[in-house]
VEXVOKOL-163565 format. One record per atom (N, C-alpha, C): residue in three letters; chain; atom name; x, y, z negated. Coordinates in steps of 0.02 Angstrom, whole numbers, always signed. Layout:
N
@res ALA chain A atom CA east X north Y up Z .
...
END
This chain:
162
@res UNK chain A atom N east -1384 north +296 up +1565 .
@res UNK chain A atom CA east -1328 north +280 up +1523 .
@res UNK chain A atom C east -1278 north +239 up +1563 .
@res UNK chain A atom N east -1210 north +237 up +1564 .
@res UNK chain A atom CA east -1173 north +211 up +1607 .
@res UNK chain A atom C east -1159 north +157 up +1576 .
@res UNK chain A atom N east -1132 north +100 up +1596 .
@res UNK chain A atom CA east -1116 north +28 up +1584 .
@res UNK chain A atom C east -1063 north +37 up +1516 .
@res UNK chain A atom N east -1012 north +81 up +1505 .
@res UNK chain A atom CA east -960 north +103 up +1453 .
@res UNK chain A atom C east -1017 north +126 up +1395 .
@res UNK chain A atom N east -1052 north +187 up +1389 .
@res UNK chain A atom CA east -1096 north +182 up +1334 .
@res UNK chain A atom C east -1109 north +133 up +1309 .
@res UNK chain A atom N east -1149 north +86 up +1361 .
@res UNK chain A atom CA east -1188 north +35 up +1328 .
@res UNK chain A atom C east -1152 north -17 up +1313 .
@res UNK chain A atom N east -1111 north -32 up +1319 .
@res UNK chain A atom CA east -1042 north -87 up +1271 .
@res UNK chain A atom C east -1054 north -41 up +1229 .
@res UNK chain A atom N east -1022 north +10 up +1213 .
@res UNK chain A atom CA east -983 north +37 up +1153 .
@res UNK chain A atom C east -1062 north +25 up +1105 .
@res UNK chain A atom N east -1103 north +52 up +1133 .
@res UNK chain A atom CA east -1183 north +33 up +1074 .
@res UNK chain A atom C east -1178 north -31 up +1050 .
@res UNK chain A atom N east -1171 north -58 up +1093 .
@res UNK chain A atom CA east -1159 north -141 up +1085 .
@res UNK chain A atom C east -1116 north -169 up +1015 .
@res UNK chain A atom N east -1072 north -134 up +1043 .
@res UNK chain A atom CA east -1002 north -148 up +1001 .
@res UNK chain A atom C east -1003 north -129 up +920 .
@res UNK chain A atom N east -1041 north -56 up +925 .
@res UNK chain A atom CA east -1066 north -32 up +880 .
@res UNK chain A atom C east -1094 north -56 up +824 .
@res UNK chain A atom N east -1174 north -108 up +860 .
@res UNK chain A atom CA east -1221 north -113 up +810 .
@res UNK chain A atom C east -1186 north -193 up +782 .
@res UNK chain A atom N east -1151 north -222 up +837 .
@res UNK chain A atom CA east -1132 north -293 up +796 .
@res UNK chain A atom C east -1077 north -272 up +750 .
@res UNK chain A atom N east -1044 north -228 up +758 .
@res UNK chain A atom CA east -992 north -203 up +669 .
@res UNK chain A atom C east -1021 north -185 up +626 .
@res UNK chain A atom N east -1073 north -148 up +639 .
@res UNK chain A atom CA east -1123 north -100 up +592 .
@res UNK chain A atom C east -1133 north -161 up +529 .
@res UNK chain A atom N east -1177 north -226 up +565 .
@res UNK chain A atom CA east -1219 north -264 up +519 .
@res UNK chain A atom C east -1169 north -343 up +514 .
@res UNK chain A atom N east -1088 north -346 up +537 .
@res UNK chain A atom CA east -1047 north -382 up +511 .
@res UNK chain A atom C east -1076 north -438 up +557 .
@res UNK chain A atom N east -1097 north -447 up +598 .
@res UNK chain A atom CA east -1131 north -520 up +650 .
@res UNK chain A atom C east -1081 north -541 up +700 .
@res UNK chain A atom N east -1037 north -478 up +721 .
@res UNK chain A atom CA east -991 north -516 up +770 .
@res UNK chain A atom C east -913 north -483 up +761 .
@res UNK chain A atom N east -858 north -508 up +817 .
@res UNK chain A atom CA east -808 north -478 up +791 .
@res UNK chain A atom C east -797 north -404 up +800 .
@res UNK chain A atom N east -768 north -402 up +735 .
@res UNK chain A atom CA east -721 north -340 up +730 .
@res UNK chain A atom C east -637 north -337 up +787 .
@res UNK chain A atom N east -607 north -281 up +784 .
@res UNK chain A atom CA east -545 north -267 up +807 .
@res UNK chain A atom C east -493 north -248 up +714 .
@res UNK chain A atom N east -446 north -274 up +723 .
@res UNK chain A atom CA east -413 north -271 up +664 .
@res UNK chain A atom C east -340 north -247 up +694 .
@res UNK chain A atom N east -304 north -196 up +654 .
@res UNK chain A atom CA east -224 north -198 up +650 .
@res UNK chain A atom C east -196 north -213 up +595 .
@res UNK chain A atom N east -140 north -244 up +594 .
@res UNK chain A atom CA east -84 north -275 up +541 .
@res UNK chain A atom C east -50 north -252 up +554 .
@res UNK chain A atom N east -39 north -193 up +508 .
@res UNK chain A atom CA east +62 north -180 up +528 .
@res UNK chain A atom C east +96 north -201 up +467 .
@res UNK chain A atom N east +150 north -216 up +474 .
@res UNK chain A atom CA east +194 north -241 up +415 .
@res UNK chain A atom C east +266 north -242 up +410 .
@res UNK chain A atom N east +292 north -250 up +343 .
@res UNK chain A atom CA east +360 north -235 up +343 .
@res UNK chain A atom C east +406 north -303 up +330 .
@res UNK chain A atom N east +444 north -314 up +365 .
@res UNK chain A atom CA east +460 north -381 up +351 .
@res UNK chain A atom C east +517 north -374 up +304 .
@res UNK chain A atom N east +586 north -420 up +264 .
@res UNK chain A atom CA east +596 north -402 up +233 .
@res UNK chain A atom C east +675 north -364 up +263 .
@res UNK chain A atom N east +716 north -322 up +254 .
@res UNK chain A atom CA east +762 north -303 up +305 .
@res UNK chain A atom C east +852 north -360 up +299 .
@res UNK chain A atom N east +847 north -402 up +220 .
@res UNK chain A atom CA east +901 north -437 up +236 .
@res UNK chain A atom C east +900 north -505 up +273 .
@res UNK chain A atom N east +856 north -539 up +303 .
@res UNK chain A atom CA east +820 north -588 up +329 .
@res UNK chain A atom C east +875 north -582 up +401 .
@res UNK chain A atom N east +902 north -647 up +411 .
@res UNK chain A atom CA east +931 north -633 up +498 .
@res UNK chain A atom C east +882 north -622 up +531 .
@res UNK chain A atom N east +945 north -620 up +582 .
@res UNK chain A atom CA east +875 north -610 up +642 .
@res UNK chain A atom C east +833 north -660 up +654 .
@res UNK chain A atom N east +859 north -716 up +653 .
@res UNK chain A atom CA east +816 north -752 up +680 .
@res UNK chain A atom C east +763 north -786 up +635 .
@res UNK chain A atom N east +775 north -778 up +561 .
@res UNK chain A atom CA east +717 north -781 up +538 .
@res UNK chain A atom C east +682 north -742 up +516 .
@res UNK chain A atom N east +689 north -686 up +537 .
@res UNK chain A atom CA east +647 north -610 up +564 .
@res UNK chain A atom C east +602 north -615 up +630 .
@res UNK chain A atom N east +640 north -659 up +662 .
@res UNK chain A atom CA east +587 north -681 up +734 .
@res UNK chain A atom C east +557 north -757 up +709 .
@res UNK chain A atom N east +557 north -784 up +671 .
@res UNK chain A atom CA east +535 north -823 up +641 .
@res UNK chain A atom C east +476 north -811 up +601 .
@res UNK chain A atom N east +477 north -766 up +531 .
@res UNK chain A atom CA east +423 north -739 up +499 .
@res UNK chain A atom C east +389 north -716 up +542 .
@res UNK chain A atom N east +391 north -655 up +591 .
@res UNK chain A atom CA east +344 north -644 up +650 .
@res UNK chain A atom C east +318 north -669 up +682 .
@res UNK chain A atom N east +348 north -730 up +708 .
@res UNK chain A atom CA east +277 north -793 up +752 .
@res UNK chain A atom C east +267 north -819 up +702 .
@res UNK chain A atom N east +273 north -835 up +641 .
@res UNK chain A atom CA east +234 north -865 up +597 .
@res UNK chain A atom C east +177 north -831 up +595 .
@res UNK chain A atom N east +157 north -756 up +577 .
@res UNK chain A atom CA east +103 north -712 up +580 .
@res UNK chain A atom C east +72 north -723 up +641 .
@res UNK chain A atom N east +98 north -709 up +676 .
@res UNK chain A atom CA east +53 north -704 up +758 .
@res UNK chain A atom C east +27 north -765 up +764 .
@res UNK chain A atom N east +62 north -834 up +758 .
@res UNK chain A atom CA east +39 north -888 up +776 .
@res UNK chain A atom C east -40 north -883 up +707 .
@res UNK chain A atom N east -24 north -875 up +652 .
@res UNK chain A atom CA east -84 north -878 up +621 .
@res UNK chain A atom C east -151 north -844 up +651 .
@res UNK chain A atom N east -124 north -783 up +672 .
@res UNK chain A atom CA east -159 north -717 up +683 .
@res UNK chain A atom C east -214 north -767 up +782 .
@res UNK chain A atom N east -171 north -776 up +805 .
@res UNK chain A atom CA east -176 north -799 up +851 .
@res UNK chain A atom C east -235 north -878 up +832 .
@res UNK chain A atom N east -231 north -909 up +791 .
@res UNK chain A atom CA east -278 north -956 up +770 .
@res UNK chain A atom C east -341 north -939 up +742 .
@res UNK chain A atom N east -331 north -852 up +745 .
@res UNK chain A atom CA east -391 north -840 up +682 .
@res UNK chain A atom C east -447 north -791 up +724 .
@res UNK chain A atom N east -418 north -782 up +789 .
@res UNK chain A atom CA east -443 north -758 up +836 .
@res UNK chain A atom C east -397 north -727 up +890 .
@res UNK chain A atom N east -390 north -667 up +938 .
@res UNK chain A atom CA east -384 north -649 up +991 .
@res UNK chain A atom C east -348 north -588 up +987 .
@res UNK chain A atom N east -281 north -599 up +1008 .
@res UNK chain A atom CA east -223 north -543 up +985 .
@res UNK chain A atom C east -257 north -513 up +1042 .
@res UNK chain A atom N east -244 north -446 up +1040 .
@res UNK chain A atom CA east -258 north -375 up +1085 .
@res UNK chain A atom C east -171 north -334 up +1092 .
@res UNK chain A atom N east -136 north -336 up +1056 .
@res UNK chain A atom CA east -102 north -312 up +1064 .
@res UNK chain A atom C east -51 north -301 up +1011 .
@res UNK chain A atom N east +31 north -293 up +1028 .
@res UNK chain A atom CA east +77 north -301 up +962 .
@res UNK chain A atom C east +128 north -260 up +971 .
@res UNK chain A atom N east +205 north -269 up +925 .
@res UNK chain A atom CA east +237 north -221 up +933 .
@res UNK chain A atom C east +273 north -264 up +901 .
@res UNK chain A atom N east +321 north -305 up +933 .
@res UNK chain A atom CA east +395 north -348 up +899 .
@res UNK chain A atom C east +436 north -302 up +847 .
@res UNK chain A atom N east +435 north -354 up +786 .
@res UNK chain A atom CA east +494 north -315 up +721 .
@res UNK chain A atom C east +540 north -252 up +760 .
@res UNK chain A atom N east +541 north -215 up +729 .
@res UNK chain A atom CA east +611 north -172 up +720 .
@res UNK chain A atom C east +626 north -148 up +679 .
@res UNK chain A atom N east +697 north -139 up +675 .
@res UNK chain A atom CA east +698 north -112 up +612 .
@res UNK chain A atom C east +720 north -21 up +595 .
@res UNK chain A atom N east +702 north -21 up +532 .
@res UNK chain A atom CA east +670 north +75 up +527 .
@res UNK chain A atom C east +690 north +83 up +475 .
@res UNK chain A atom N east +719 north +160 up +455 .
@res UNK chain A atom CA east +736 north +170 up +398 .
@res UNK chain A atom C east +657 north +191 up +362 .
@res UNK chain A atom N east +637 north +168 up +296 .
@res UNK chain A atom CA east +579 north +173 up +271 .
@res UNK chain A atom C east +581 north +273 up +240 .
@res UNK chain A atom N east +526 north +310 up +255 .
@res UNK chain A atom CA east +519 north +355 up +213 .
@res UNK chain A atom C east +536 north +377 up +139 .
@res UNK chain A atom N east +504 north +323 up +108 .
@res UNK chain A atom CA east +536 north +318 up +38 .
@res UNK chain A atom C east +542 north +253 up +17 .
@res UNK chain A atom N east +557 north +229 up -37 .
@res UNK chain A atom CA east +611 north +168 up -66 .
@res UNK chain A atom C east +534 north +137 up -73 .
@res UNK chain A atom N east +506 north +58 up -56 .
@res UNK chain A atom CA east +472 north +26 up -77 .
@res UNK chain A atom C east +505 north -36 up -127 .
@res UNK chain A atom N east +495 north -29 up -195 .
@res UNK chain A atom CA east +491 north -90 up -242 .
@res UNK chain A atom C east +425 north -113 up -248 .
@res UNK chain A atom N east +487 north -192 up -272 .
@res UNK chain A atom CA east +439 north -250 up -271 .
@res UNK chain A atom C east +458 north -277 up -333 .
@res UNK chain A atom N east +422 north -314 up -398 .
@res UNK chain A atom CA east +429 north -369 up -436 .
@res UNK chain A atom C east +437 north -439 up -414 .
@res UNK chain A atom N east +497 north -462 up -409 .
@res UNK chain A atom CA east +505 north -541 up -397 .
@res UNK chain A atom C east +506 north -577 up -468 .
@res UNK chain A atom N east +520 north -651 up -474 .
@res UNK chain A atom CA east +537 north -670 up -494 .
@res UNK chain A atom C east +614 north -668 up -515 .
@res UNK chain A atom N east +652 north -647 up -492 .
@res UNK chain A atom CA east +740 north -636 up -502 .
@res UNK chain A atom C east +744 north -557 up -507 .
@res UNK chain A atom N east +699 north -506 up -529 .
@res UNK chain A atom CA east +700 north -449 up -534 .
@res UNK chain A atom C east +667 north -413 up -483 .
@res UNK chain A atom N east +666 north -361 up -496 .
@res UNK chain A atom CA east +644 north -302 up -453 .
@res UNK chain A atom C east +699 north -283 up -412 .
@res UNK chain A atom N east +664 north -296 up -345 .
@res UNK chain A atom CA east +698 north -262 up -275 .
@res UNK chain A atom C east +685 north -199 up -228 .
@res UNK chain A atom N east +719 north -157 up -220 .
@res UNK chain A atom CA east +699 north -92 up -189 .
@res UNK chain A atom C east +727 north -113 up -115 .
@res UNK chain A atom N east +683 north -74 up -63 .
@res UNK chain A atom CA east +684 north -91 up -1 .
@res UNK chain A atom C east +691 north -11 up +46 .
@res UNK chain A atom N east +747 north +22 up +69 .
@res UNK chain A atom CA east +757 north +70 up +87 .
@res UNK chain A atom C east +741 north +71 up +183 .
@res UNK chain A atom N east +731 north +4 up +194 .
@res UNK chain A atom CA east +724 north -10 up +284 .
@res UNK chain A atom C east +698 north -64 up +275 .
@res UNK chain A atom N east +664 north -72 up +326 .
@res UNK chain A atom CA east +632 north -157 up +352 .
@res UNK chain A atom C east +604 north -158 up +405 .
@res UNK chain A atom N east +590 north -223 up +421 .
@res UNK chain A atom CA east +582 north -232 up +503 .
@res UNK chain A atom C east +504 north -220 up +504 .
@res UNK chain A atom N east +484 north -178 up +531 .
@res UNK chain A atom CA east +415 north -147 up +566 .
@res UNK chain A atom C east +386 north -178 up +629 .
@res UNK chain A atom N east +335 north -221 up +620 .
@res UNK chain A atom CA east +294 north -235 up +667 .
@res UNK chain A atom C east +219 north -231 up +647 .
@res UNK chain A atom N east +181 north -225 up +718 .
@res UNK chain A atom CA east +118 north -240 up +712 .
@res UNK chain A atom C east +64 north -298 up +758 .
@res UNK chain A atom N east +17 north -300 up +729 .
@res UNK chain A atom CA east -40 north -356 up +752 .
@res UNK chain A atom C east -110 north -325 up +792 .
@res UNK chain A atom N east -134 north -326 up +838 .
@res UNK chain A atom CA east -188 north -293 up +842 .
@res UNK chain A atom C east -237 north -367 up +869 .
@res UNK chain A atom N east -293 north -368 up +832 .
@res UNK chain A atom CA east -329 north -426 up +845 .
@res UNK chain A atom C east -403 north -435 up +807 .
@res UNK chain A atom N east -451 north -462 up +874 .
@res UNK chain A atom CA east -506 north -474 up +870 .
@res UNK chain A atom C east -518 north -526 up +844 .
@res UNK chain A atom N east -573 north -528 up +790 .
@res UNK chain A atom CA east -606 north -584 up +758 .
@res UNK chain A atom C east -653 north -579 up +691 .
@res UNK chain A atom N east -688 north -630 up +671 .
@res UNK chain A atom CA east -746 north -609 up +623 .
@res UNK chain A atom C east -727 north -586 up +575 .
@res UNK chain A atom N east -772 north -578 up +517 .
@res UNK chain A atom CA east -754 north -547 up +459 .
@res UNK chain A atom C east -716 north -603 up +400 .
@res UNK chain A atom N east -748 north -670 up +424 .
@res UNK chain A atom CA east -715 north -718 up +360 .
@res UNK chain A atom C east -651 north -748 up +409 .
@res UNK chain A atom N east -631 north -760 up +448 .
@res UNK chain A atom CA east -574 north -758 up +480 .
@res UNK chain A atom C east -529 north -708 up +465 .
@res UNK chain A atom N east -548 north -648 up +450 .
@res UNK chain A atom CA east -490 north -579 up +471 .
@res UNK chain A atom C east -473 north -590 up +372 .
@res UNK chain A atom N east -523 north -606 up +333 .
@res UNK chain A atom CA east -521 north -622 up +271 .
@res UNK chain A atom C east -464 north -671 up +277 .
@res UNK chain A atom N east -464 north -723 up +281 .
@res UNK chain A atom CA east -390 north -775 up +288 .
@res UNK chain A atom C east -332 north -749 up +298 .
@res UNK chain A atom N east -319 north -693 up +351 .
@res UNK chain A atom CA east -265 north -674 up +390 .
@res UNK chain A atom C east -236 north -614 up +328 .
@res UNK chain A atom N east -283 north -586 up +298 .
@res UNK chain A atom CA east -265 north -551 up +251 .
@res UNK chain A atom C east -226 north -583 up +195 .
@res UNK chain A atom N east -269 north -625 up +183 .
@res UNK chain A atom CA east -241 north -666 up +114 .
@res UNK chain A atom C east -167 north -697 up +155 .
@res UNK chain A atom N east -156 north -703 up +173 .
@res UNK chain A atom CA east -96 north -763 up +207 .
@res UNK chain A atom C east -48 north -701 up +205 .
@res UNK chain A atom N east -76 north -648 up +217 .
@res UNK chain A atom CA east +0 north -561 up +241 .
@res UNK chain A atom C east +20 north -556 up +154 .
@res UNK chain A atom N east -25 north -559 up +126 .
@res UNK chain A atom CA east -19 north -560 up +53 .
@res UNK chain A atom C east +13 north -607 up +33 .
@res UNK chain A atom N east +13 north -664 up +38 .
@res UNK chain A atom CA east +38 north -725 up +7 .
@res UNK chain A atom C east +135 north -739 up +64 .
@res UNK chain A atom N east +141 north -700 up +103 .
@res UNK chain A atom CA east +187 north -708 up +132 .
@res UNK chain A atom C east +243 north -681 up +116 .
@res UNK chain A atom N east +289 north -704 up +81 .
@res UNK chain A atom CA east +355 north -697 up +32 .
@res UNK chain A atom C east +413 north -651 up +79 .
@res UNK chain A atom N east +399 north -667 up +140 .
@res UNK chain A atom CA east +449 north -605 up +192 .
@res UNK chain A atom C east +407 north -548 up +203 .
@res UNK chain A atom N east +357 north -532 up +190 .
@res UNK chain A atom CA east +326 north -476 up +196 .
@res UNK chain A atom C east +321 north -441 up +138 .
@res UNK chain A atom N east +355 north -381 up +146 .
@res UNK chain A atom CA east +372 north -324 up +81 .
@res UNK chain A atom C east +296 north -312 up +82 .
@res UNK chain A atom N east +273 north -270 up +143 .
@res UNK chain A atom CA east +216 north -225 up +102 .
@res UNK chain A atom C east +169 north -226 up +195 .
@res UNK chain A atom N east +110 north -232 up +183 .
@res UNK chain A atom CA east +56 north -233 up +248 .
@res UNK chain A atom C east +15 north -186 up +254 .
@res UNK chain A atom N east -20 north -170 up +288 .
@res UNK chain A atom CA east -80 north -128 up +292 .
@res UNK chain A atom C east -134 north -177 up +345 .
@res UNK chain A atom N east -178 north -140 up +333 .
@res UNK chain A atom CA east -231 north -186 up +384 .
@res UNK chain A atom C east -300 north -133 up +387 .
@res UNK chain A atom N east -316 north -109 up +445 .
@res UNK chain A atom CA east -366 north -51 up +464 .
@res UNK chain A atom C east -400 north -88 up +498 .
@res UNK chain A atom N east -459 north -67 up +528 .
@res UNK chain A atom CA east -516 north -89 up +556 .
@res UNK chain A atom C east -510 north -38 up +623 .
@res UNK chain A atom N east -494 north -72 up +679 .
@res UNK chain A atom CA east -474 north -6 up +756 .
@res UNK chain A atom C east -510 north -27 up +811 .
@res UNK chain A atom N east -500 north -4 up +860 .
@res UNK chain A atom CA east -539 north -19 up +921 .
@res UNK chain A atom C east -483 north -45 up +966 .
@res UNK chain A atom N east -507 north -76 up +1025 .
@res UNK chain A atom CA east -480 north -105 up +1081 .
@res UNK chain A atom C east -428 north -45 up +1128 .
@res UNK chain A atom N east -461 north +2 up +1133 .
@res UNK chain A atom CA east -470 north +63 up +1145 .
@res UNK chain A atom C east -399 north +105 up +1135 .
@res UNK chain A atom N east -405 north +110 up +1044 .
@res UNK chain A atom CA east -348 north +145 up +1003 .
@res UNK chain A atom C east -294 north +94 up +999 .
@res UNK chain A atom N east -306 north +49 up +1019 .
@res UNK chain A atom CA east -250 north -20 up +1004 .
@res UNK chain A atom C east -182 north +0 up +1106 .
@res UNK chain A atom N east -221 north -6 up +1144 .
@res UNK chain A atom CA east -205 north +0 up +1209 .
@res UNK chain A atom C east -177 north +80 up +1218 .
@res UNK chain A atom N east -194 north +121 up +1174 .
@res UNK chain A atom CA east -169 north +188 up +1205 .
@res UNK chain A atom C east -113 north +177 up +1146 .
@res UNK chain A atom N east -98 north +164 up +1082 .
@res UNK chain A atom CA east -36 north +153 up +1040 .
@res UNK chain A atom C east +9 north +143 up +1089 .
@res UNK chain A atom N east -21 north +67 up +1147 .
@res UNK chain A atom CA east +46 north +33 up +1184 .
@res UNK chain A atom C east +53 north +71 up +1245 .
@res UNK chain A atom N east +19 north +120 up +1249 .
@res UNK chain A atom CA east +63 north +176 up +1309 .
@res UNK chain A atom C east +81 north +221 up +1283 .
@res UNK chain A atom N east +61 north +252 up +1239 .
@res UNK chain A atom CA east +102 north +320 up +1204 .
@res UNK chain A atom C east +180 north +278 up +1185 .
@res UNK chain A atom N east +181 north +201 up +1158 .
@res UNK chain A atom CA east +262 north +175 up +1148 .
@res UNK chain A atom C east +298 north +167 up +1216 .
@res UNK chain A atom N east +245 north +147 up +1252 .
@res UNK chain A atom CA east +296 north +151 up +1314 .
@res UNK chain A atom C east +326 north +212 up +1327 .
@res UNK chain A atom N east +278 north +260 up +1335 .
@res UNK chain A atom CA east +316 north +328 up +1379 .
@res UNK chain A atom C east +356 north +347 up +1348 .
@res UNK chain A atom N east +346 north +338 up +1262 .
@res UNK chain A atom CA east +410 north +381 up +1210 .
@res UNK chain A atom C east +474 north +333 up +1228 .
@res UNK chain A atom N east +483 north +276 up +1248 .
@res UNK chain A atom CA east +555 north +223 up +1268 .
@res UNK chain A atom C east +558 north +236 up +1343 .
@res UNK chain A atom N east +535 north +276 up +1370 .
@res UNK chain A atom CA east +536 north +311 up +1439 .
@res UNK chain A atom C east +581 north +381 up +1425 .
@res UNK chain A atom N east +566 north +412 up +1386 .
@res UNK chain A atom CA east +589 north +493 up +1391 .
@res UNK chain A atom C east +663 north +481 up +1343 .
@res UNK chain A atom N east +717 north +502 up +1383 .
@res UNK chain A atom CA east +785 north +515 up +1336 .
@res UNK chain A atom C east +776 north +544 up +1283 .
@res UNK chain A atom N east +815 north +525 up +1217 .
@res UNK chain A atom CA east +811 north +543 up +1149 .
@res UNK chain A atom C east +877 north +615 up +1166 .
@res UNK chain A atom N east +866 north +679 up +1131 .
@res UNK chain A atom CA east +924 north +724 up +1138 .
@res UNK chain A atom C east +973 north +684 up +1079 .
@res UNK chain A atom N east +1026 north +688 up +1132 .
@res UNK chain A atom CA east +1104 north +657 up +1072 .
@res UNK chain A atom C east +1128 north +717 up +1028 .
@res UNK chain A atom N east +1120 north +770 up +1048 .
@res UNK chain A atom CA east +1146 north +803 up +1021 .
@res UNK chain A atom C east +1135 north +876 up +1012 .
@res UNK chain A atom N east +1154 north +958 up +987 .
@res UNK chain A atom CA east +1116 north +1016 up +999 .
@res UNK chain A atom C east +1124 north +1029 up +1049 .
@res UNK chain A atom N east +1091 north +1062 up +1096 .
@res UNK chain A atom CA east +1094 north +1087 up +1154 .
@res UNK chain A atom C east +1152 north +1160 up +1140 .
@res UNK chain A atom N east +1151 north +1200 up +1091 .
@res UNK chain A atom CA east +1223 north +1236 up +1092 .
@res UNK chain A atom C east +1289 north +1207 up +1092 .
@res UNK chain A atom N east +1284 north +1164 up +1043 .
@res UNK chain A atom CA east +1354 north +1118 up +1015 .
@res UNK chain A atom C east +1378 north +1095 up +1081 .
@res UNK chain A atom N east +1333 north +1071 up +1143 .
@res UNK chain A atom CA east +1360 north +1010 up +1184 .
@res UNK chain A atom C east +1378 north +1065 up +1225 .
@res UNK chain A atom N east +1338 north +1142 up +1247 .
@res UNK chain A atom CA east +1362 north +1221 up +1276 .
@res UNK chain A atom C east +1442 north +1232 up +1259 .
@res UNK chain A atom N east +1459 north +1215 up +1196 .
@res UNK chain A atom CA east +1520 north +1260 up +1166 .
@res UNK chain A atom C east +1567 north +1205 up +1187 .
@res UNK chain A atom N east +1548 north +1132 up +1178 .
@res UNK chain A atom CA east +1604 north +1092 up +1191 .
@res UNK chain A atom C east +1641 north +1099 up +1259 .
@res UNK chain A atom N east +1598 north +1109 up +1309 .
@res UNK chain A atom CA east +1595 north +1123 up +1383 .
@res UNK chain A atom C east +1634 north +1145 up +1420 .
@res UNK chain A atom N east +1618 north +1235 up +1353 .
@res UNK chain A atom CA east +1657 north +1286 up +1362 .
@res UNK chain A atom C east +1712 north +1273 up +1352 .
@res UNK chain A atom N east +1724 north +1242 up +1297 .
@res UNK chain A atom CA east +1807 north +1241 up +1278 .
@res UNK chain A atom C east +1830 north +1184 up +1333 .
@res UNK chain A atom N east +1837 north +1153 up +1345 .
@res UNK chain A atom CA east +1845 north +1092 up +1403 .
@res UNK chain A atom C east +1867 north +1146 up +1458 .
@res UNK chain A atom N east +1813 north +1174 up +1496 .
@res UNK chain A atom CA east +1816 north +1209 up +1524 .
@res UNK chain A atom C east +1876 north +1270 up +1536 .
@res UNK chain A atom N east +1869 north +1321 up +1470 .
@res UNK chain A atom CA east +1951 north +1358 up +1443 .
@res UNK chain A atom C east +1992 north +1306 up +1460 .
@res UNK chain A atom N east +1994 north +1246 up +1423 .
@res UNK chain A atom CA east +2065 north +1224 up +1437 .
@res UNK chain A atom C east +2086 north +1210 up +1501 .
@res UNK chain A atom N east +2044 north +1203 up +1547 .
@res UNK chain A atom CA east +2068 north +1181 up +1623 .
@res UNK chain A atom C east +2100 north +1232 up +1624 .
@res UNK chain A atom N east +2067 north +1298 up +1623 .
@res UNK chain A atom CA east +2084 north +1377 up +1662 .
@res UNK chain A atom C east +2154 north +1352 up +1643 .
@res UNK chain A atom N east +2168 north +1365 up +1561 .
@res UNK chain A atom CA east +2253 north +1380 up +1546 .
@res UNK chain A atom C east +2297 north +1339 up +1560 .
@res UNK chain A atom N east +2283 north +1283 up +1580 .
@res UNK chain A atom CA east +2338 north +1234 up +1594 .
@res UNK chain A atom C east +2359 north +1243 up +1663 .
END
C-alpha cells in the first residue's frame, strides 16, 4: 500500500467515528449593498473566526455575482429580496464542536444573506483553487465570433472605397 492510501485510511476512519478533524467549506453570500469596505470587513470577520476555530485550507475573497434567482429574507423593517451579493468561500479544518460554533456564528451574522456549509476534502478544496486560477487565465470571448467577422468586413469595404 503506498504512503497516500494509508493517510487517506487514516483520514477516513477518524471522520467515520467523529474523533478527529474534519475538512469543512463555507461559502456565503454577503449582503450586496454593504461598501466595500465593510464587505472586506464582514469577510475577515468570518475568516478571523474561522481561523480561531481551526486551520483555513483555502478561500476565495467576496465578489460580487449576479444571483440565479431572487433570495428573500424576513427582517425586522420588512422583507428584502437580494438579486446579487458578494460570494465568497472558507475551506477549513477542524473538530466537530468547533465547526458547530462557526456554523452558528454564519447564522447569527446579520451581513450574511444565505451560507452553505459541506463536509470536503483537502484534496477537492486545492483543485477548486486551480480550476479558478486557470479559468482567470483563459480570455473571456467579448463578443460573437461572426458579429466581430462582419464588423471587420465592413471596416475593411470602407478602406477599399475611400
Amino acid at each position: 500500500m503506498a504512503k497516500q492510501d494509508i493517510d487517506t485510511g487514516a483520514d477516513a476512519a477518524l471522520q467515520e467515528d467523529g474523533s478527529g478533524p474534519r475538512v469543512y467549506e463555507l461559502g456565503f453570500h454577503l449582503d450586496p449593498e454593504l461598501p466595500t469596505e465593510e464587505v472586506k470587513k464582514a469577510y475577515q470577520s468570518v475568516r478571523e473566526l474561522i481561523g480561531d476555530k481551526g486551520t483555513i485550507v483555502a478561500e476565495g475573497e467576496p465578489q460580487k455575482i449576479q444571483l440565479a434567482y431572487t433570495i428573500s429574507r424576513s427582517e425586522t423593517s420588512g422583507r428584502r429580496d437580494f438579486d446579487s451579493a458578494y460570494f465568497s468561500w472558507i475551506v477549513y479544518e477542524t473538530s466537530a464542536e468547533k465547526h458547530a460554533e462557526v456554523v452558528a456564528s454564519a447564522h447569527a451574522d446579520a451581513h450574511i444573506i444565505r451560507f452553505i456549509d459541506l463536509l470536503t476534502t483537502k484534496d477537492a478544496a486545492r483543485h477548486a483553487v486551480e480550476m479558478r486560477e486557470l479559468s482567470l487565465k483563459v480570455p473571456e470571448r467579448a463578443e460573437d465570433p461572426e458579429a466581430v467577422a462582419g464588423a471587420e468586413l465592413d471596416a475593411a469595404l470602407e478602406n477599399v472605397v475611400v
